[in-house]
Structures are given as structure tokens and as C-alpha cells.
C-alpha positions in Angstrom: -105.1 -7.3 109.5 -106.1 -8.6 112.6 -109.4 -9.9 113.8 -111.5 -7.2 115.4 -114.6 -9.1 116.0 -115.3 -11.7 119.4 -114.6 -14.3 117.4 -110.9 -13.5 117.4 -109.4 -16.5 119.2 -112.5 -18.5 119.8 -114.4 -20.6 117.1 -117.4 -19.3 115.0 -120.7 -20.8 115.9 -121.9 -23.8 113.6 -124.4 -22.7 110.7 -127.3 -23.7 111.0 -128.9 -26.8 109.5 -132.1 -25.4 108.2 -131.2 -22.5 105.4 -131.4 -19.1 106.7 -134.6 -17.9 104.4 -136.6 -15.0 104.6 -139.5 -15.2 101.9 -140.9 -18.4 101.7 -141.6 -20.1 98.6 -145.5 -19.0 98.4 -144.3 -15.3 98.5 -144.4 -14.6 102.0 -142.6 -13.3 104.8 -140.9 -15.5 107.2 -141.7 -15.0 110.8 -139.0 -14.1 113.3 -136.3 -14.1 110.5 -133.2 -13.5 111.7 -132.0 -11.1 109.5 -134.2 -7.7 108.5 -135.4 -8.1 105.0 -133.6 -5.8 102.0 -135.3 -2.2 101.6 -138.4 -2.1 99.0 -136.4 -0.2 96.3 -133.9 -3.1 96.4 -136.3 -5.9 96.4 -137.5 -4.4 93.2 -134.4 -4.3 91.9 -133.1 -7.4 92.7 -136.4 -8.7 90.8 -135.2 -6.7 87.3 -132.1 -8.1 87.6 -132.9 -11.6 88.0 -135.4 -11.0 85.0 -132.8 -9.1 83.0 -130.6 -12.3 84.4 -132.8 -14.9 82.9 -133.9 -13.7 79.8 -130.3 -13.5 78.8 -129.6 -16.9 79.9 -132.8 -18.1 77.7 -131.1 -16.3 75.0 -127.9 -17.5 75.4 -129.1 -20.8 75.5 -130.9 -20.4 72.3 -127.3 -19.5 70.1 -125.6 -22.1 72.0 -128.1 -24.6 70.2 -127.6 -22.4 66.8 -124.3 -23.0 67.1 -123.2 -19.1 67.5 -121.9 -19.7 71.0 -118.9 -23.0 71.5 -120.9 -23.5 74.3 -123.1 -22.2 77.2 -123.2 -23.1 80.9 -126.8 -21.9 81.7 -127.8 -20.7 85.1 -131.6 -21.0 85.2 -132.8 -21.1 88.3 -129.9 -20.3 90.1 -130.9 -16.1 89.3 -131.6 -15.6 93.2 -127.6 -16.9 94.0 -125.9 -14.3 91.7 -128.5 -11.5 91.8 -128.7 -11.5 95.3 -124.5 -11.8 95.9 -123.6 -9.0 93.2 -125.9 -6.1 94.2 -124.6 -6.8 97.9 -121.3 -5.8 96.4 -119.5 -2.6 96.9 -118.1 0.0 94.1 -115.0 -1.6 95.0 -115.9 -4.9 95.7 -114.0 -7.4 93.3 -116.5 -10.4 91.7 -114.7 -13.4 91.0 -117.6 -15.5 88.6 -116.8 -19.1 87.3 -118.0 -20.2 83.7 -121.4 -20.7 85.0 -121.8 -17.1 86.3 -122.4 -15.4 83.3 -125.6 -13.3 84.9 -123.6 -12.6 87.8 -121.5 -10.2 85.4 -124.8 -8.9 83.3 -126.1 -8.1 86.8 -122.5 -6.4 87.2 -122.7 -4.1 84.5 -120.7 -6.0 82.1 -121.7 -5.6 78.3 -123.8 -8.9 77.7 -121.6 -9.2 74.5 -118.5 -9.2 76.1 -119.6 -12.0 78.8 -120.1 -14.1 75.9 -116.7 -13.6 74.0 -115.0 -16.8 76.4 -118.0 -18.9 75.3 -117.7 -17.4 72.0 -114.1 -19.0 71.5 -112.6 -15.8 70.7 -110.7 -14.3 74.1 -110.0 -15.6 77.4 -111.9 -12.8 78.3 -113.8 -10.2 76.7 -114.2 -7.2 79.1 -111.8 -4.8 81.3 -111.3 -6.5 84.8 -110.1 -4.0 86.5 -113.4 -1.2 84.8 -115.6 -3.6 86.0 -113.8 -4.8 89.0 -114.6 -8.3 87.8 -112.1 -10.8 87.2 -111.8 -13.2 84.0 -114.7 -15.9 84.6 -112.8 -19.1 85.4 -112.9 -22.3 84.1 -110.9 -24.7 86.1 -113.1 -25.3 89.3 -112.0 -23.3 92.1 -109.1 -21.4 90.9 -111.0 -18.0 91.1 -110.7 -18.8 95.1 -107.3 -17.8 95.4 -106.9 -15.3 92.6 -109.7 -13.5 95.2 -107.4 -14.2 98.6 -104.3 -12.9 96.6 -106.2 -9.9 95.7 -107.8 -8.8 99.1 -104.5 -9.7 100.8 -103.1 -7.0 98.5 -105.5 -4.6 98.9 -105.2 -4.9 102.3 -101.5 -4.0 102.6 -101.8 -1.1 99.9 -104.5 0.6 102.1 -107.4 0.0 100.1 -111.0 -0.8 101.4 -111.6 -3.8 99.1 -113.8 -6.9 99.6 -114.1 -9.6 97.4 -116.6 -11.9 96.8 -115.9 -15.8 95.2 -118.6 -17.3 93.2 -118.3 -21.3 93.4 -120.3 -24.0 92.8 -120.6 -27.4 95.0 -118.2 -29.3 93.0 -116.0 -26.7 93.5 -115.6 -27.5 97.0 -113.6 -31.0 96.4 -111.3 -29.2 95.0 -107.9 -28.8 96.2 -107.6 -25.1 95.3 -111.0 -24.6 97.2 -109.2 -26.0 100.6 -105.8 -23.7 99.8 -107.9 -20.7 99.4 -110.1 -21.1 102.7 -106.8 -21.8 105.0 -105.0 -18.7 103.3 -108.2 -16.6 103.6 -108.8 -17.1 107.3 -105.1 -17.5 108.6 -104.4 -14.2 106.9 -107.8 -12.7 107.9 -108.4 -11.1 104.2 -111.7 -9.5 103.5 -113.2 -12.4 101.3 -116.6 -14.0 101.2 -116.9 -17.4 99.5 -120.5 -18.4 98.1 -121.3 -21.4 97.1 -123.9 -22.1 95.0 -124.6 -25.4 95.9 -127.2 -26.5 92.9 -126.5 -30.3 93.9 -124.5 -31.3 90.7 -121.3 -31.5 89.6 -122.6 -32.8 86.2 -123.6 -36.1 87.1 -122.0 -36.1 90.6 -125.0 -35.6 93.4 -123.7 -33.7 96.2 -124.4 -36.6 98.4 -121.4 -38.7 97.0 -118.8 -35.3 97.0 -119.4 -34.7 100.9 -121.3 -36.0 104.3 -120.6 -33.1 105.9 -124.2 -31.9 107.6 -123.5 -28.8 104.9 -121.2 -26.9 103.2 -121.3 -24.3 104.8 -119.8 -26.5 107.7 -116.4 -26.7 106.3 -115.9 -23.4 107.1 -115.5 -24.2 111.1 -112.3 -26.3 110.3 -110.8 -23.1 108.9 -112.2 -20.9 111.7 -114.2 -18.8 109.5 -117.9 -18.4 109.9 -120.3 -20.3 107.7 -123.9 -19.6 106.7 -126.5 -21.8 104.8 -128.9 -20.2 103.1 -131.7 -20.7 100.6 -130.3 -20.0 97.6 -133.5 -19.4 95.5 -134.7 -16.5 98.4 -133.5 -13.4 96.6 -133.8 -11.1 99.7 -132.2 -14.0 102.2 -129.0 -14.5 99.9 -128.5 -10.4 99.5 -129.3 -9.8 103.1 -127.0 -12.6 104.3 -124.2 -12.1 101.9 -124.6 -8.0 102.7 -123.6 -9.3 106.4 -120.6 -11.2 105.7 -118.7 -8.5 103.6 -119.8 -6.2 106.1 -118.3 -8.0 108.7 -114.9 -8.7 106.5 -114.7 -5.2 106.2 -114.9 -4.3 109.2 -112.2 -7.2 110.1 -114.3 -9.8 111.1 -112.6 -12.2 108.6 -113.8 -14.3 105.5 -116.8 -16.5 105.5 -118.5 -19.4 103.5 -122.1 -18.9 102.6 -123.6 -21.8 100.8 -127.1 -21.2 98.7 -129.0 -24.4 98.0 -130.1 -23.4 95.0 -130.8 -26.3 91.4 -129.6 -26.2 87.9 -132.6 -26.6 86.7 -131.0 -26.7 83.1 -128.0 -29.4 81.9 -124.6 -28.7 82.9 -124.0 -27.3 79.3 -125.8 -27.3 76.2 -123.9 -30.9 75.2 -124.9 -32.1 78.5 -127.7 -34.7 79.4 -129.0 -34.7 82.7 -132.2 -37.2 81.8 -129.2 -40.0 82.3 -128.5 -39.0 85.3 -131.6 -37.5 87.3 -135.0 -37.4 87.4 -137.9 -35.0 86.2 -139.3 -35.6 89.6 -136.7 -33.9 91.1 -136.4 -31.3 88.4 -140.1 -30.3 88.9 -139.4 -30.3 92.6 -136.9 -27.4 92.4 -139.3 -25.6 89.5 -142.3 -25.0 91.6 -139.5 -22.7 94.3 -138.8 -20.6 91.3 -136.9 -17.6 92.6 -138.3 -15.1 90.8 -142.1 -16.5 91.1 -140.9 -15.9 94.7 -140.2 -12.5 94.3 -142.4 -11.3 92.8 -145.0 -13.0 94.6 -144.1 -11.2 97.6 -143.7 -7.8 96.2 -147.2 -8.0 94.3 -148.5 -9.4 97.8 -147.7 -6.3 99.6 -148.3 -3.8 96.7 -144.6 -3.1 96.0 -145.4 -3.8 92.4 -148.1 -3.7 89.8 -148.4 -4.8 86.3 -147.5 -2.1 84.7 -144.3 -1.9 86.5 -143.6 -5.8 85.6 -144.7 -5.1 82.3 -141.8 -2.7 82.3 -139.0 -4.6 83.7 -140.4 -7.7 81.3 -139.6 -5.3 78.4 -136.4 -4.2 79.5 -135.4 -7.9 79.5 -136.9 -8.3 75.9 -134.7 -5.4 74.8 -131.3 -6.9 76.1 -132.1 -10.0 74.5 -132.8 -9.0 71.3 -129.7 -6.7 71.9 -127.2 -10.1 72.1 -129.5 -11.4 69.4 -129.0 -9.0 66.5 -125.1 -8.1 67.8 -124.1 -11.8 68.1 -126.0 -12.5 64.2 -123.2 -10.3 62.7 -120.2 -10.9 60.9 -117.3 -12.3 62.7 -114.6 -9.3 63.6 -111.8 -11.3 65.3 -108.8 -12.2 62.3 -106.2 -15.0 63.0 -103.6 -12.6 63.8 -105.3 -11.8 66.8 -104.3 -14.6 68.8 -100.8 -13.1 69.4 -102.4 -9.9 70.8 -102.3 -9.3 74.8 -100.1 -12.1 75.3 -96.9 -10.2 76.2 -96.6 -6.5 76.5 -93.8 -6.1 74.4 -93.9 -9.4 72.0 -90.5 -11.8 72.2 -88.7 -12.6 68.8 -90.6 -16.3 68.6 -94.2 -14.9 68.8 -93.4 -11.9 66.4 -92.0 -14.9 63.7 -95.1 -17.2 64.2 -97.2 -14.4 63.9 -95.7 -13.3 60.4 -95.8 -16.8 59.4 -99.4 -17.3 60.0 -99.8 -13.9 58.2 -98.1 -15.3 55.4 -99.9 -18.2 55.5 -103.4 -16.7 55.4 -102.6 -14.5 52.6 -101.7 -17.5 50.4 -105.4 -18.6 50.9 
């Protein structure tokens, strides 16, 4: 597991300030970008996914205020982050999401149903991690981090071609678990890429007061890893540039921190209120660089897409929607007994007793 890159033994170069973009946020190409930009066919699918993506946000968001979700993180607006990072993945890639990465898993293949069990209240997690090759989205900040390093590390001395890649958000970074997870990463060289969606809140918490750092993406020198910043609502510059950094993992290059300034253009949750804390100012700001206005801009631009096709992928999005809709309006399955399932493979004495005794208590009602 050694480095076999040049930058074994010397340090990475410094990311740059300005964020590594590709399509600007009119629609068109950047000039002299430094990295090519993603194949047609995947431009076109990164814009059904982040369509698929927010549509089922919208509609999460709309049970969360019906009260059939506990509660709902949304994502809006930060499509272009998790889109972009998951379709870089492999087959068997591992994607490590946070609460607020719900569309990362959509975009995965993950039943939308199942996404929404956490935030349902009824498992821990509601789909097969290792089908999916997804592990359970995490709610403690920064956690997921080295649950990834532990993985690759793994993989790594079992043979196996495995990358993984970290979803995190800027608040994440404070963290102590963030800082355990880099050092471990890079001093054991393990094929991991960490991206930080940096959507410049940690609820009320501006990214101003959490570091001074000229970026994120920075802290990845002190670790020796390399670090890119990138604009996070640039589908193509967040696939293109994560696509780089597993490859180069892979290939032993060691892990890296890409950082996507990117906006939460929604509250923090549905309970949240961000009018106490920010203004619309700023909100409208980060509206009119839309990520999938971007998109599609571009791809209509150079006649990669027409309206029927849009139409198309606009009624695909409809159809999962109303999918989670009519599946999430039925009758509750889960019974009270199920909260001793999965806990231990074979179930000790004391959880087989409390189980009977809330068995027996149920049927007295």
C-alpha cells in the first residue's frame, strides 16, 4: 500500500483558490479548463439524476411537513454535489452518505422507500449495505469518515479493488472524527476520497466562524493528501474532478479532499429556520447558479438535448415521486416487536425476556 504516484515523499501542490469549474453558470463552457469535460451520454445522465434527485427531495419535503416523515434534511440545491460524486463511483466503490445525502443514495440505486425508513423512525437503516455497497447514512457528523478508512484499509489487505468515497458537509470538518479519519487515511495511503460539500452552514454556524483557512480543501496539505476545490453546483466539474481522485487512489496515489461550494438553499431540516439566521439576499444569490438550470442550459446550448427528451426525464421524476407518495400513504407495517430484531444474531436471555414482556404488554391493549 505504498504511494506510487511523484507525490510519494514530497508534498501535494496547494488547491487552488478559485474553484475548479467547467460550465459556467450561464451554461457555457469554460475556456482552457483543466480538466476534459464528462462524455455527452453522461452529461445527460447526470442531468436525469439530479432531476430524479430533486423531485424526490421536493417530495420528501412535502411528508416531512404532513407529518409522515420524523423529519427531513433536504438537499435542494446541493443535486450537482451528490450526482456528480456517485456516478463517478465504481461497481465496487463503497458510498458513505450522511443524513443529508438522501439523493446521493436515490442516485445510487437505493429504493427511495428504503432511504426514507431512518427519517421514517422505523430502522437505523432501511436497505442492504453491502447490495448496494452503501453504508448506513450517518447521523453524528463525521463518523462515516472513518467507517470509510476502516473499510478501504481492509479491502486493501484482502486483495480487493475497492475505493470509497465520504460524503461530508462543512461542519463536518470541525469535527474531531473528521481530523482522525484524514491522518489515518493518508498515513495508511487507503483508497479514500473525502468530499465536502461545503454549503456554508452548519445550521446557523457560517463557515466563516468554523475556519480561516483560505479553503477546505487546504486542510488536506497538513495531512499530505491532495486537495481540490471545486464548484459544487457544476455537475460536470464535480464528476470530472471527483472521477480523478478515485482514479488516482486506485491507482495508489492516496486519498484526497475535494471540497464543493455548493448552498442549502432549503433549512437545515424541516423544524429549522434559517430566516433568523441569514438573509434572502444571499439565498437568491445561490438560486440564480441553480445546478440543474446549469445543465441543462449547456446541453440544450449545444443540441445534446431537446424537449422532448426533458419532457421525458421530467416524467420519470414525476413517476418516482408519486411512487414514495402513494407507498409512504399506506398503512404502517413495522409492529413493536420489531425493535429486538437485528440487534444480535443469536438474541441473549435479557433481550428475548423484554421482548416477551412487551409482547405481553401489547396484547393486554
Amino acid at each position: 500500500m505504498k504511494r506510487t504516484d511523484e507525490l510519494a515523499g514530497s508534498a501535494p501542490p496547494l488547491p487552488s483558490r478559485e474553484p475548479i469549474r467547467l460550465v459556467d453558470p450561464q451554461g457555457h463552457r469554460v475556456g482552457e479548463a483543466e480538466y476534459p469535460t464528462p462524455e455527452p451520454g453522461t452529461l445527460l445522465a447526470l442531468l436525469r439524476a439530479m432531476l430524479i434527485g430533486r423531485r424526490f427531495d421536493r417530495q420528501a419535503s412535502a411528508l416531512a411537513r404532513q407529518g409522515r416523515l420524523a423529519v427531513y434534511p433536504s438537499s435542494h440545491g446541493q443535486e450537482a454535489c451528490q450526482v456528480g460524486g456517485v456516478l463517478a463511483l465504481a461497481d465496487d466503490d463503497w458510498l458513505f452518505p450522511t443524513y443529508r445525502d438522501c439523493v446521493s443514495l436515490v442516485t445510487r440505486g437505493v429504493d427511495p422507500i428504503e432511504v426514507l425508513t431512518l427519517l421514517r423512525g422505523d430502522w437505523h437503516s432501511g436497505y442492504d449495505p453491502e447490495r448496494h455497497r452503501c453504508a448506513p447514512q450517518c447521523t453524528p457528523l463525521a463518523t462515516n469518515a472513518s467507517h470509510a478508512v476502516g473499510l478501504t484499509y481492509a479491502a486493501r489487505r484482502k486483495g480487493e479493488d475497492a475505493a470509497a468515497l465520504v460524503l461530508m458537509g462543512d461542519g463536518a470538518t470541525s469535527e474531531g472524527d473528521a481530523h482522525e479519519a484524514y491522518n489515518f487515511a493518508a498515513v495508511w495511503n487507503t483508497p479514500v476520497v473525502f468530499l465536502i460539500q461545503n454549503n456554508r452552514w452548519a445550521i446557523s454556524v457560517p463557515v466563516h466562524k468554523q475556519s480561516v483557512a483560505p479553503t477546505l480543501a487546504h486542510k488536506a496539505i497538513g495531512y499530505g493528501m491532495r486537495g481540490y476545490n471545486v464548484d459544487g453546483n457544476d455537475a460536470a466539474a464535480v464528476h470530472a474532478v471527483v472521477s480523478h481522485a478515485l482514479a488516482e487512489a486506485r491507482a495508489g496515489g492516496g486519498p484526497a479532499i475535494v471540497e464543493a461550494q455548493t448552498y442549502r438553499l432549503d433549512p437545515h431540516t424541516n423544524s429549522d429556520d434559517p430566516q433568523r439566521y441569514r438573509d434572502d439576499t444571499e439565498v437568491e444569490y445561490w438560486k440564480a447558479r441553480d445546478p440543474i438550470t446549469r445543465l441543462e442550459a449547456l446541453l440544450r446550448g449545444e443540441g445534446l438535448l431537446d424537449d422532448a427528451e426533458a419532457e421525458r426525464m421530467g416524467a420519470e421524476a414525476e413517476r418516482v415521486a408519486a411512487d414514495v407518495r402513494e407507498r409512504l400513504s399506506g398503512p404502517d407495517r413495522l409492529t413493536p416487536e420489531e425493535l429486538f430484531s437485528h440487534v444480535y444474531s443469536a438474541a441473549p436471555a435479557m433481550l428475548r425476556r423484554q421482548r416477551q414482556e412487551l409482547l405481553d404488554e401489547t396484547r393486554k391493549g
